[in-house]
C-alpha atoms as one frame of an Amber mdcrd trajectory, in Angstrom:
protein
 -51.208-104.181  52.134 -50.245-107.273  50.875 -51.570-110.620  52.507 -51.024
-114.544  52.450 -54.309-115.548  51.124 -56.238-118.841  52.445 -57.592-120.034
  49.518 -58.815-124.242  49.781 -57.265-126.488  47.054 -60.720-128.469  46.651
 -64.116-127.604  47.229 -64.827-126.740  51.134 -66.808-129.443  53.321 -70.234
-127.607  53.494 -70.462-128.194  57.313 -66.827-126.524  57.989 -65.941-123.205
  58.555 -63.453-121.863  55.756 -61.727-118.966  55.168 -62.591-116.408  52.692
 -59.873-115.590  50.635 -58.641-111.499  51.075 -58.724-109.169  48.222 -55.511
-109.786  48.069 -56.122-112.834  47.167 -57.299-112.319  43.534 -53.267-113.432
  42.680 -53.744-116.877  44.188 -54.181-119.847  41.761 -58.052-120.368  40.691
 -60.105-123.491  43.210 -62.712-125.318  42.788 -64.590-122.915  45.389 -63.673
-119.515  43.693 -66.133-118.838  41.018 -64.978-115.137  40.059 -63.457-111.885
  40.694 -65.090-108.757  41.284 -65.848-106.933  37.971 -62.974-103.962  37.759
 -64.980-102.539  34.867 -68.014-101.698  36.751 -68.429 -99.654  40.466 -68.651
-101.500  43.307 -70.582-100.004  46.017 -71.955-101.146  49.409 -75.223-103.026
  48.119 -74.318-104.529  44.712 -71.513-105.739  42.595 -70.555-106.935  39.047
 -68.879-110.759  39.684 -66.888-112.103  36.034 -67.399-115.674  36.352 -64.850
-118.122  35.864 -64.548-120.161  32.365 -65.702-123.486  34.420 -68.347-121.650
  37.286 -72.009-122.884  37.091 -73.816-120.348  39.245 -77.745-119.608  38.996
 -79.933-117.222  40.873 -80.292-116.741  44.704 -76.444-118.498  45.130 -75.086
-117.537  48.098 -71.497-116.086  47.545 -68.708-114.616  49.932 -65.884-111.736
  49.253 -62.655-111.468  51.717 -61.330-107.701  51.947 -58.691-106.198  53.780
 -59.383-102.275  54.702 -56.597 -99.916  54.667 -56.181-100.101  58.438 -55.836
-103.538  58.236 -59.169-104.724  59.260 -60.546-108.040  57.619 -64.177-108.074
  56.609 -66.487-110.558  54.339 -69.013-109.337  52.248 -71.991-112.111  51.875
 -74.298-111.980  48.821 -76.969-113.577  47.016 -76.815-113.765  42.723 -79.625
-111.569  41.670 -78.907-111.743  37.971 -77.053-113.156  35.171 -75.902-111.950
  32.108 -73.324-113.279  29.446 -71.948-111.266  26.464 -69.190-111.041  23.393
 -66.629-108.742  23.466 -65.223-107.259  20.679 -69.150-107.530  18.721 -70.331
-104.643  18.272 -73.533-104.609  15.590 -76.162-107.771  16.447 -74.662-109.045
  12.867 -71.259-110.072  14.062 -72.681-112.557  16.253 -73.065-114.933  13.213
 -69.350-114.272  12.155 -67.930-115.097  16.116 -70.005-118.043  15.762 -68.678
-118.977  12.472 -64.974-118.386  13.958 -64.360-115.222  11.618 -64.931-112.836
  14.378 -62.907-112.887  17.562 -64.672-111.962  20.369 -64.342-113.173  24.236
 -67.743-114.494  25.819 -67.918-113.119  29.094 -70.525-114.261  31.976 -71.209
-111.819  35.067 -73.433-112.184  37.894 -75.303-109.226  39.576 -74.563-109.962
  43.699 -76.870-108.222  46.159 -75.020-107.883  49.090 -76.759-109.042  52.537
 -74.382-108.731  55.659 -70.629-107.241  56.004 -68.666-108.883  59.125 -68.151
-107.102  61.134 -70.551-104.562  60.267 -68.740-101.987  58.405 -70.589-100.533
  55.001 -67.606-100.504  52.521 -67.931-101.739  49.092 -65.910-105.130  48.278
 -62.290-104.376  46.557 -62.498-104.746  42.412 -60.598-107.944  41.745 -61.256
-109.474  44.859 -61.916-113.336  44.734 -65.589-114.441  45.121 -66.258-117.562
  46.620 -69.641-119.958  47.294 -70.560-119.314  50.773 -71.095-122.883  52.288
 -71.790-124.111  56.045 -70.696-121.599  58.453 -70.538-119.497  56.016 -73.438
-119.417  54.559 -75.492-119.197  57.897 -73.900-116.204  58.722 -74.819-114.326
  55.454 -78.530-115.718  56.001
């Protein structure tokens, strides 16, 4: 099912409510409020998920984060989580040696940052994991209350 997805252009007054963008939404240009896409790498399931981090997010532990998905009947629910851990690692090195030759540029490798997301509250209650891909976003005044 394909949706219009309401993603902000700047970074969402904390005391209004904003939309959380759909799974669908994982198309949409990148905002200053999306800080990264469910990890399609890794299972999702109804208590935790793998978040890739955007190039530019700074994101530390107990965040409080949001994820817009659209069920296959059409029903639109929002995951709310808190950042339980970090990691960060190279792909393409593969023995601990090669980490000297990425950072001496004759490796290539891609550092990649994740963040381990507890989930807290689905709205409406339904226990469905989050869609891989989908955009995550801070969860800020309105939003934020509800997941707390």
């Amino acid at each position: 099912m394909s949706t219009t997805p309401n993603v902000p252009d700047v970074e969402p007054d904390p005391t209004a409510e904003t939309a959380v963008p759909p799974a669908g939404a994982a198309r949409a240009p990148v905002n200053a409020s999306m800080i990264g896409l469910v990890d399609g790498s890794s299972d999702t399931d109804s208590r935790t998920v793998q978040v890739v981090l955007t190039d530019d997010a700074v994101v530390q532990l107990d965040d409080v984060v949001a994820i817009g998905a659209t069920l296959p009947d059409g029903t639109d629910v929002t995951h709310y989580g808190i950042v339980t851990e970090l990691r960060c690692r190279l792909e393409g090195v593969e023995m601990p040696s090669d980490t000297a030759r990425f950072a001496s540029h004759q490796l290539p490798a891609e550092k990649v940052r994740r963040a381990e997301v507890r989930l807290l509250r689905t709205i409406p209650e339904l226990f469905v994991a989050p869609d891989s891909g989908s955009p995550v976003v801070r969860a800020t005044g309105a939003h934020r209350a509800k997941a707390l």
